[in-house]
Every structure is written in structure tokens, then in C-alpha cells.
MIRO-832002 format. One record per residue (C-alpha): residue number from 1; residue in one letter; x negated, y, z. Coordinates in steps of 0.1 Angstrom, whole numbers, m for minus. Example, Ala and Ser with C-alpha at 12.3 -4.5 7.8 and 13.67 -1.06 7.14 Angstrom:
<sites>
+-----+--------+-------+-------+-------+
! num ! residu !     u !     v !     w !
+-----+--------+-------+-------+-------+
!   1 !      A !  m123 !   m45 !    78 !
!   2 !      S !  m137 !   m11 !    71 !
+-----+--------+-------+-------+-------+
</sites>
This chain:
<sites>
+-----+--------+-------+-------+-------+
! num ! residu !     u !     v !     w !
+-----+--------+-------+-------+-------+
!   1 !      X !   156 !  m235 !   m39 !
!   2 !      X !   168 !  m204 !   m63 !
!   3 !      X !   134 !  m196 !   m59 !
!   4 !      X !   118 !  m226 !   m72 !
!   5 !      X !   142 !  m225 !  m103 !
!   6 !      X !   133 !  m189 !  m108 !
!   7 !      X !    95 !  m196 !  m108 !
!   8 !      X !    92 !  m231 !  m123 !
!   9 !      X !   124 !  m241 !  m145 !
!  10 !      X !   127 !  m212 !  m159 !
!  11 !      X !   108 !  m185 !  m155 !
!  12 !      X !   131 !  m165 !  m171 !
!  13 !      X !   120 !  m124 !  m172 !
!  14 !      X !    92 !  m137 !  m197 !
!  15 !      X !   107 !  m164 !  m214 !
!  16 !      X !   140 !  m144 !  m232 !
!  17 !      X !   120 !  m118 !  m250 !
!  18 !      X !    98 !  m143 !  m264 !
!  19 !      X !   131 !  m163 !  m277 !
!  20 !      X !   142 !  m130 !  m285 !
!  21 !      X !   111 !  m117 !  m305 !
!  22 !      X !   111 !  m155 !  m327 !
!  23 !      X !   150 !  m150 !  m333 !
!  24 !      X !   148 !  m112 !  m346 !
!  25 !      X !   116 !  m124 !  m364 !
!  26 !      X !   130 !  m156 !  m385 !
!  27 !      X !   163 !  m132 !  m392 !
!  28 !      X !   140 !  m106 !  m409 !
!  29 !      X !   116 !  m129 !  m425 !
!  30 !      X !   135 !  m162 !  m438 !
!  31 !      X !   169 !  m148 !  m433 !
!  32 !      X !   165 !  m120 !  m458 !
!  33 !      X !   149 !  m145 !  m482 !
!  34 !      X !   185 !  m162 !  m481 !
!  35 !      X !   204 !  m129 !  m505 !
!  36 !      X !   173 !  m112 !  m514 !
!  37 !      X !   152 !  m139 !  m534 !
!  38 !      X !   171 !  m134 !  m568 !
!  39 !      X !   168 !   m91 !  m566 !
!  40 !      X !   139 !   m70 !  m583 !
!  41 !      X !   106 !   m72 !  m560 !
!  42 !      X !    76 !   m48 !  m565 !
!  43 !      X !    40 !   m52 !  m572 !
!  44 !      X !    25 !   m26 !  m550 !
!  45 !      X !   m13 !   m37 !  m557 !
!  46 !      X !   m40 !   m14 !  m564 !
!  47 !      X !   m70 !   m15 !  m582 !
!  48 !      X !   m84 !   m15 !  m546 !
!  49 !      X !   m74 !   m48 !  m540 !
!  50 !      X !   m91 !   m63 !  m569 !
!  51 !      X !  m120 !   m55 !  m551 !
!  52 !      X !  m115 !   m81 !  m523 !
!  53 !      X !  m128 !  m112 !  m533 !
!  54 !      X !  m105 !  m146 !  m531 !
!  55 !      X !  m119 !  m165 !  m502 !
!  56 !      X !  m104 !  m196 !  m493 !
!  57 !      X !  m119 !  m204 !  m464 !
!  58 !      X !  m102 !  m174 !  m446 !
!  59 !      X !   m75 !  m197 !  m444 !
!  60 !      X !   m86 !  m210 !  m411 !
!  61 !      X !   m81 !  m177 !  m395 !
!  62 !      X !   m49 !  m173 !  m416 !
!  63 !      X !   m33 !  m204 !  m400 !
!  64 !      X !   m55 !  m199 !  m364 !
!  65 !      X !   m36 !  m170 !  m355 !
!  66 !      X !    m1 !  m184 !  m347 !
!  67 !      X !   m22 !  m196 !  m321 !
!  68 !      X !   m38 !  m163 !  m310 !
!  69 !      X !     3 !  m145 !  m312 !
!  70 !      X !    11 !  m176 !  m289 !
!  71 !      X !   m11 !  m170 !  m261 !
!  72 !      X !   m15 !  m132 !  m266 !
!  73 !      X !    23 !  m127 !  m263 !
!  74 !      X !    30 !  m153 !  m234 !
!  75 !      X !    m3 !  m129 !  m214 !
!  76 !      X !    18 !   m97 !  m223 !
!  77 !      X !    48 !  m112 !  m210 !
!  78 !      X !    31 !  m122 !  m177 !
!  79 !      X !    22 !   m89 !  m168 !
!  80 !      X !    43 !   m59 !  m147 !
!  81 !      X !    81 !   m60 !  m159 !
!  82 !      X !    79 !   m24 !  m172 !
!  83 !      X !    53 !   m32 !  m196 !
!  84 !      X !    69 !   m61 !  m204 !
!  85 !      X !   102 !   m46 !  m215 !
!  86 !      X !    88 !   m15 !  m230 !
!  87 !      X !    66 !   m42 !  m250 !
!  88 !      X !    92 !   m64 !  m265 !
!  89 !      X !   115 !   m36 !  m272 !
!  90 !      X !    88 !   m20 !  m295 !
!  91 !      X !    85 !   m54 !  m312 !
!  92 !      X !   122 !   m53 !  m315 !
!  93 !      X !   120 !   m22 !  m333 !
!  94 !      X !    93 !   m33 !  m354 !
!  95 !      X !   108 !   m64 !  m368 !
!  96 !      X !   142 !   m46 !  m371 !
!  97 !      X !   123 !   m22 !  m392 !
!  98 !      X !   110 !   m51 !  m414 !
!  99 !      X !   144 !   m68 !  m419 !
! 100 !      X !   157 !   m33 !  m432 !
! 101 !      X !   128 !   m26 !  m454 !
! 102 !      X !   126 !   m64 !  m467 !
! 103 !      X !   161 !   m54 !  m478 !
! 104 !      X !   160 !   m22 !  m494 !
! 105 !      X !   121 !   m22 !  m506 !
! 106 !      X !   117 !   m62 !  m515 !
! 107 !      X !    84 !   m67 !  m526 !
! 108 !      X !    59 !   m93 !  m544 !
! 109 !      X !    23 !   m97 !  m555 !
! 110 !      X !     5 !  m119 !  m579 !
! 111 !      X !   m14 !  m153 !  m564 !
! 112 !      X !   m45 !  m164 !  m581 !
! 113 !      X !   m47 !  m200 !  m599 !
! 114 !      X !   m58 !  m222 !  m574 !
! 115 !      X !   m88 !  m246 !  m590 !
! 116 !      X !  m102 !  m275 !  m576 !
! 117 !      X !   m97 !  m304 !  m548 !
! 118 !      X !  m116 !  m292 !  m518 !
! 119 !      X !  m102 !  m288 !  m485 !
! 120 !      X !   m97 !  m251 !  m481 !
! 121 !      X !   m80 !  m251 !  m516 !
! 122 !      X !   m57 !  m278 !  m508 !
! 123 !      X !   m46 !  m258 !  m476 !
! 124 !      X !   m43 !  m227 !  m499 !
! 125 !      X !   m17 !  m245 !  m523 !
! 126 !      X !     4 !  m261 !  m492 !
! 127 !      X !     3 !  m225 !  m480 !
! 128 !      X !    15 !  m212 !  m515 !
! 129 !      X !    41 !  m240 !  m514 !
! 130 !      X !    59 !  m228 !  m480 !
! 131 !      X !    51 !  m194 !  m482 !
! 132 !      X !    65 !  m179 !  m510 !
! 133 !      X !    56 !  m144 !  m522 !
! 134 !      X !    83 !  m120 !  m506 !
! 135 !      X !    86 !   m98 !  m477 !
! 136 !      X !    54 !   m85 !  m477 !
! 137 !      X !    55 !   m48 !  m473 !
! 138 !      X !    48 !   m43 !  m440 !
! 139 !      X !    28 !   m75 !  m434 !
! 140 !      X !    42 !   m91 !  m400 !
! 141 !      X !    11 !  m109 !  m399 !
! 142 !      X !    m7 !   m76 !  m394 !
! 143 !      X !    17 !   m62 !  m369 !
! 144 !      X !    19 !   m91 !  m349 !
! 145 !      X !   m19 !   m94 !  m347 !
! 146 !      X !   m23 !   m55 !  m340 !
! 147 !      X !     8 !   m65 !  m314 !
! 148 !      X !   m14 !   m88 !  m296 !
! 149 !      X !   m46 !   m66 !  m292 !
! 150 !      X !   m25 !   m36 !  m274 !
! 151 !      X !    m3 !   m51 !  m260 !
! 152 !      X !   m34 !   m62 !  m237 !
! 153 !      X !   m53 !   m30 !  m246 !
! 154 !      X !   m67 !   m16 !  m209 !
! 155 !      X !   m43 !   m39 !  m186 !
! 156 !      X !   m58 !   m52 !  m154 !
! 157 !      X !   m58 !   m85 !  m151 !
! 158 !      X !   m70 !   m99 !  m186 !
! 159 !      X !  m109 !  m100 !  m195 !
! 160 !      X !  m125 !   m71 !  m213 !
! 161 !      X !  m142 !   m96 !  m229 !
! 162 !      X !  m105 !  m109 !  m240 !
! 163 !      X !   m93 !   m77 !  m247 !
! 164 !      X !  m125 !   m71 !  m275 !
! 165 !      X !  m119 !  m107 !  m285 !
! 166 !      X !   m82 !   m99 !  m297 !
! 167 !      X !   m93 !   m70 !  m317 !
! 168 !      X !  m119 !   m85 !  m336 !
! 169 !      X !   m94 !  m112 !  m339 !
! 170 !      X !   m66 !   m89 !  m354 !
! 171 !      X !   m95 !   m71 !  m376 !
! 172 !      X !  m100 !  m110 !  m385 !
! 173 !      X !   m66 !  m116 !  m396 !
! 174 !      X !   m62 !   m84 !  m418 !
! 175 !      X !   m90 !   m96 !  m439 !
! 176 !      X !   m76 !  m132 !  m439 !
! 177 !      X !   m44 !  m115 !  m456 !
! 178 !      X !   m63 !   m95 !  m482 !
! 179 !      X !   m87 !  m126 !  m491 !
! 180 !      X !   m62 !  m151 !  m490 !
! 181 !      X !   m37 !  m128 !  m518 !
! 182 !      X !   m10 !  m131 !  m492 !
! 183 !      X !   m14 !   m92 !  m490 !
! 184 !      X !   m26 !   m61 !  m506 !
! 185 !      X !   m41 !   m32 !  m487 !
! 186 !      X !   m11 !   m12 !  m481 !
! 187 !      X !     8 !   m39 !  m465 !
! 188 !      X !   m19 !   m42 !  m440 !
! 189 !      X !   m20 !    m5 !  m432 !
! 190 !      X !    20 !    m9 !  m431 !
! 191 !      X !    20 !   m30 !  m405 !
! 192 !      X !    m5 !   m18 !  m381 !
! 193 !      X !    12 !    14 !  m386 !
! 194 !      X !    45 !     0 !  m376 !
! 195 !      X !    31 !   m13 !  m345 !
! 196 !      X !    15 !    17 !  m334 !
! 197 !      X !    44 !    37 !  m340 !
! 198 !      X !    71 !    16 !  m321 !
! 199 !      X !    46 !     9 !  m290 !
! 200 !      X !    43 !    44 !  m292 !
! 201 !      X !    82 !    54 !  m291 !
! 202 !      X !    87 !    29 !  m267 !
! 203 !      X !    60 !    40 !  m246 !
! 204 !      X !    78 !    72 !  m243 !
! 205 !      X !   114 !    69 !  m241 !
! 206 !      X !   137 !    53 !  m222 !
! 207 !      X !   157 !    24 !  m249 !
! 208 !      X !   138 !    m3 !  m230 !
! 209 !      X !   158 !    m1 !  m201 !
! 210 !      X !   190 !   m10 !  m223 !
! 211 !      X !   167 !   m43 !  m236 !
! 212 !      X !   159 !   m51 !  m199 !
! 213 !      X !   194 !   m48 !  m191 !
! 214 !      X !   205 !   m74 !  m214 !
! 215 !      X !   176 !   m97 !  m209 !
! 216 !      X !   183 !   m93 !  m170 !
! 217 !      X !   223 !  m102 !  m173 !
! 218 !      X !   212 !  m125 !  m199 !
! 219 !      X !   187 !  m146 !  m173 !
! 220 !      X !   211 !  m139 !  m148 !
! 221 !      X !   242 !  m157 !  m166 !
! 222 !      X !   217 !  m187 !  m176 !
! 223 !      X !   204 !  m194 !  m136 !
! 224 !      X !   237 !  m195 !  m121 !
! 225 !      X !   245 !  m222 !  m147 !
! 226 !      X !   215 !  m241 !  m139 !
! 227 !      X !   218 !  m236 !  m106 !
! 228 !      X !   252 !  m245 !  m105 !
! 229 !      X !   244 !  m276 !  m126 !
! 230 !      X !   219 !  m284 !   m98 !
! 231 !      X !   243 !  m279 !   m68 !
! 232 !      X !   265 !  m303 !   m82 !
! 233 !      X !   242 !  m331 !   m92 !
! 234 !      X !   231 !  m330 !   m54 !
! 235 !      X !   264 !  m331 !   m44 !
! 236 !      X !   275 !  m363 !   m69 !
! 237 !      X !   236 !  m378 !   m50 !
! 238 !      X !   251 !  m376 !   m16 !
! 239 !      X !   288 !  m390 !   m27 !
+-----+--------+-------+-------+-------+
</sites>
């Protein structure tokens, strides 16, 4: 029976460093929001950036890749436990990384006036509405998408054709940032050089063991409750 709980309840070595990666993200996204909002942000645009034209309609991809971090992550955290932790812990170190530059480095840009009644615009001011713009240097949306394409890059098990798919889809997504004014250039670059650089630390040291460890005790702590939850709602059955 543990085994059954383990495998279908809650199948708990993936599950904690996704819950893990959404807490540490919401704290250095929204959570910085809530003491940074009324400090000095910087316009960081370049004359580069004017270049890019405003393309609406790249707000399908924009809004299509939550789906895409969904999936990619829940495949990386299916794979072999040691990729798995050395994974999450470079996403760990990315986002902390975010929350401490969000802090000390706030940052803004300047939206376009958004004309007309057609679909795509109406998604682009409920975007603008939600989304205000802060914390965008380095763009999580481009870290997370760069996340997704290697933290599948060369691993048996997922298609190559799967594993091309989530890099054009990542290249996708930088775009969607830059056309969509929800980014400039350098918050792109930012980002995907965040990622790199925390896969590649985690890759080769040895802090993931210490983020295994307390995802391990963690799951641990959680199954003997459930199980012990289960033992005695058997037991209250058979009374």
C-alpha cells in the first residue's frame, strides 16, 4: 500500500520542486512588487528596441507558454532523480537571483497606446491591466522558456522532435516579449543568461544534494502523515 500512495497520491520526488519553483517564483515576482512599486525603476531601452515592431498578435504565444513551462517542467521532473534535483536547484538559484535584482536594480519600460477593438488588442490591454510594468530585468519569461528547452536538451526518453519543438518555442517566446513591449532586448539576453549560468553551476557542483535533502525529509514527513491518515481511516472502517 505505501507503494501505491508513493506512485499515485502523491508522487512526491516530482511534485515538491514544482511547488517549490511556483513559491520562490510568486515571492520574487509579485512579492517584491509589494515594497518595491513606489521606488525609482529604470528604462533600460535601446534604440535597438525601437526597431521591433509592436505585434499584437504575438500575444497568443505570450499567453501559450504557461502551457509549454507546464508540461516542459512536469517532463523534467519525470526524469532520473539527479537531473531532477540538479535541475530545480539551478531554477532556485535563478529566481533567487531575480528577487535580489528586482530589489536592488527595479526596472520599467514604456507601453505603447493601445488603439482599436479587435481581439488581439483587447488581450493586449487585459494583459497591460494585470501585468504591470516592473521586474523586468532579467525577463523570467525568457529564463523559464530557455529552462524548458535544456532542461530536456539530449535526455533519453523525450522526442528529438520535442526537444527542437521547445527551442523554437523558447526562440518564440523571446520575440513575443520584444513585440508585445513587455521586454526590451537586454532583458531577454538577461534571462537566458541566467539560465545558462545556474544550469551550468549546478551541473557542476554539489548544492543540489542539500535541495534533495530537504525535498526528501520534506516528502518523507508529508507520506507518513497521509499514510498515517490512511491507517486510521481503515481502522475507524473495520470498528
Amino acid at each position: 500500500m505505501k507503494e501505491t500512495l508513493k506512485k499515485f497520491i502523491f508522487p512526491i520526488h516530482w511534485l515538491l520542486p514544482l511547488v517549490f519553483t511556483l513559491s520562490v517564483n510568486t515571492i520574487a515576482y509579485s512579492g517584491s512588487r509589494l515594497f518595491m512599486d513606489d521606488k525609482y525603476h529604470y528604462n533600460i531601452s535601446s534604440p535597438i528596441d525601437d526597431l521591433v515592431p509592436f505585434m499584437p498578435q504575438f500575444i497568443i504565444v505570450y499567453f501559450g507558454c504557461f502551457i509549454f513551462w507546464a508540461v516542459n517542467y512536469c517532463m523534467i521532473a519525470r526524469l532520473d532523480k539527479e537531473h531532477v534535483y540538479r535541475f530545480f536547484t539551478a531554477d532556485f538559484y535563478a529566481r533567487l537571483a531575480c528577487l535580489i535584482i528586482f530589489v536592488l536594480f527595479p526596472t520599467t519600460n514604456t507601453r505603447p497606446e493601445l488603439v482599436g477593438n479587435d481581439f488581439f488588442t483587447w488581450c493586449m490591454r487585459f494583459l497591460y491591466q494585470v501585468d504591470a510594468p516592473t521586474n523586468l530585468f532579467p525577463s523570467i519569461h525568457c529564463m523559464t522558456s530557455w529552462f524548458c528547452y535544456i532542461g530536456i536538451r539530449n535526455k533519453k526518453g523525450i522526442p528529438l522532435w520535442y526537444q527542437r519543438f521547445s527551442g523554437i518555442m523558447a526562440i518564440a517566446v523571446f520575440i513575443s516579449t520584444l513585440a508585445l513591449r513587455q521586454h526590451v532586448l537586454i532583458d531577454v539576453i538577461a534571462g537566458v543568461v541566467l539560465a545558462q549560468l545556474t544550469y551550468y553551476i549546478s551541473q557542476r557542483t554539489e548544492g543540489y544534494k542539500r535541495y534533495r535533502e530537504i525535498c526528501e525529509n520534506l516528502g518523507d514527513r508529508i507520506m507518513a502523515r497521509i499514510e498515517g491518515r490512511y491507517h486510521d481511516k481503515q481502522e475507524t472502517n473495520v470498528i
